[in-house]
GUVOLUM-511999 format. One record per atom (N, C-alpha, C): residue in three letters; x, y, z. Coordinates in steps of 0.02 Angstrom, whole numbers, plus 50000, padded with zeros to 5 digits. Atoms other than C-alpha are relative to their C-alpha. Example, Ala and Ser with C-alpha at 12.3 -4.5 7.8 and 13.67 -1.06 7.14 Angstrom:
ala500454994150000
ala506154977550390
ala500455006050000
ser499584994149997
ser506844994750357
ser499615005550037
This chain:
unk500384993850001
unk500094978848663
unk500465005750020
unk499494994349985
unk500984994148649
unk499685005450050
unk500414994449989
unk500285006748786
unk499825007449956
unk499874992750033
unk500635021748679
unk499425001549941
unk500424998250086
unk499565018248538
unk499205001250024
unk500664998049999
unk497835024548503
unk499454993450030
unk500375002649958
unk497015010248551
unk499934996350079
unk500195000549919
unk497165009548745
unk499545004950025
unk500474997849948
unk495645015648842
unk500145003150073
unk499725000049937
unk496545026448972
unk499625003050052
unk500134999149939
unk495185032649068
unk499824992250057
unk500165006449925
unk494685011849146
unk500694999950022
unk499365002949974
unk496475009449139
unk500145003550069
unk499924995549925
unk496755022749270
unk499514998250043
unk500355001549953
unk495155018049360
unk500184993950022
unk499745006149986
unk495674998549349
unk500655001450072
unk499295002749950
unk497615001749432
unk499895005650075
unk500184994149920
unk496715018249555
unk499494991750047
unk500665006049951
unk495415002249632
unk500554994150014
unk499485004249972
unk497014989449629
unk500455003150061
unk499504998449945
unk498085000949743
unk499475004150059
unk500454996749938
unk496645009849850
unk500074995350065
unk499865001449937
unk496644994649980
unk500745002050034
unk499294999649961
unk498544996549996
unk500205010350033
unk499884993749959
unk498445015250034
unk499485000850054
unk500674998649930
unk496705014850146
unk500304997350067
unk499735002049937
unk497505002850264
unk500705003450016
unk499484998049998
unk499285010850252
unk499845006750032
unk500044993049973
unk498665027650290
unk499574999750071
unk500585001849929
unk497455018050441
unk500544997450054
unk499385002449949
unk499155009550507
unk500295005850022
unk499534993649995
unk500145025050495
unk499645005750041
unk500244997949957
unk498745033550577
unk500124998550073
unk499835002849936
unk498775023750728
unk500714998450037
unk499354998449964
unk500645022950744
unk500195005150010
unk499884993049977
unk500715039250742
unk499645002550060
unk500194997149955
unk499525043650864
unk500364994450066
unk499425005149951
unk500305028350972
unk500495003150035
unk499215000949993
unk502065030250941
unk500195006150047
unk499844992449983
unk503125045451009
unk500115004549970
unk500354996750038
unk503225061450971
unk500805002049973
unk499124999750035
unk505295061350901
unk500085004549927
unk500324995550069
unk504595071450730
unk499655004149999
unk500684996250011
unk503405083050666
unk499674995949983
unk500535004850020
unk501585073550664
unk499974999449915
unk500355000150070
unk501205076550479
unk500814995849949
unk499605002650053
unk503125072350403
unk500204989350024
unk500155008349979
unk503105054750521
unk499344995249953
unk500645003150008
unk501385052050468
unk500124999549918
unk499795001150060
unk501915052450283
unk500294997249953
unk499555004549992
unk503415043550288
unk500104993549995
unk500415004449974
unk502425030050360
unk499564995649934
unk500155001350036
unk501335030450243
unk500104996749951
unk499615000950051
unk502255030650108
unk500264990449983
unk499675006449963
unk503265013850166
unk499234994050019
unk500625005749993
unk501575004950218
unk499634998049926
unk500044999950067
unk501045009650031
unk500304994549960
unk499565004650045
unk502495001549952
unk500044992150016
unk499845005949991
unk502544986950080
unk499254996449965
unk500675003450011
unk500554981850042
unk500004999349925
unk500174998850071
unk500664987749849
unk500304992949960
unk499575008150012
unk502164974249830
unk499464994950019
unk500455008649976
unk501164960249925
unk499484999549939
unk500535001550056
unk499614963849810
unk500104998249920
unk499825001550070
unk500734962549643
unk500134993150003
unk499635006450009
unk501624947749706
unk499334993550005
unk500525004849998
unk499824940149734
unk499684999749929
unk500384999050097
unk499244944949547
unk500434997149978
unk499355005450020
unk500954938349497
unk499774991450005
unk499925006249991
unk500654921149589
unk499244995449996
unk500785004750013
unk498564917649569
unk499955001649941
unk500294997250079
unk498364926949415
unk499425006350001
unk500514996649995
unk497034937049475
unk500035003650054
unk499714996249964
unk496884950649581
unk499344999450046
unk500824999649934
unk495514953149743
unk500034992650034
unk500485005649949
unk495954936249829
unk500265001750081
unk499884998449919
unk496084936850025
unk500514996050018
unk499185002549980
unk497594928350033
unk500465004349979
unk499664994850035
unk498344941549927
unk499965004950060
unk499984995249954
unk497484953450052
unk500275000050058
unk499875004449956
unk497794942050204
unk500795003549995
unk498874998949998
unk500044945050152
unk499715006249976
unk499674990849983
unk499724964250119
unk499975002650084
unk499974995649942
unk499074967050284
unk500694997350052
unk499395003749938
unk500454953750360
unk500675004249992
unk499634996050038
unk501644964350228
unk500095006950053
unk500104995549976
unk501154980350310
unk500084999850070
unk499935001449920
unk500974974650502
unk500825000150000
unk499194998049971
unk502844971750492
unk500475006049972
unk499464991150024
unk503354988650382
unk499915004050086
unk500224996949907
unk502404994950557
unk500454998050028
unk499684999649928
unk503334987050682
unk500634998749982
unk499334999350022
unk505074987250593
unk500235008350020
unk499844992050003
unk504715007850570
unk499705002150089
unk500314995249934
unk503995008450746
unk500855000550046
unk499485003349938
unk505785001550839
unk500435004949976
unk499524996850019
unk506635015050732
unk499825010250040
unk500264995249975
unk505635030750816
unk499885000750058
């Protein structure tokens, strides 16, 4: 399937891959919250808190592909189970650096 061509449906498509990556940014931006208000204050709040983000994003987004990759299907709690384990250690890797 070629994306390009007339027949892809791109408004589910966009709703489909916005509802696959929403857990990995809700909790990423809930970790990054709390290390931020935690951590110290070595930055400006908002470019730490972004940063963070960002990095908790990518670590959870990976886990959740590599779980669609390895069940086939996406939404199982083992998948979710290794984003948040994914994410817990982007946290305390990026906390020992601040």
């Amino acid at each position: 399937m070629n994306l390009f061509e007339n027949d892809v449906d791109w408004p589910p498509l966009f709703w489909h891959l916005s509802g696959f990556a929403a857990p990995a940014l809700a909790v990423g931006l809930g970790l990054a919250c709390a290390g931020a208000w935690r951590g110290r204050k070595t930055r400006p709040f908002w470019r730490a808190l972004l940063v963070q983000t960002a990095i908790n994003f990518a670590a959870g987004l990976g886990a959740l592909l590599l779980g669609l990759i390895l069940t086939g299907r996406d939404g199982r709690m083992l998948t979710y189970l290794a984003m948040v384990a994914a994410m817990a250690l982007a946290q305390a890797l990026r906390a020992d650096r601040t």
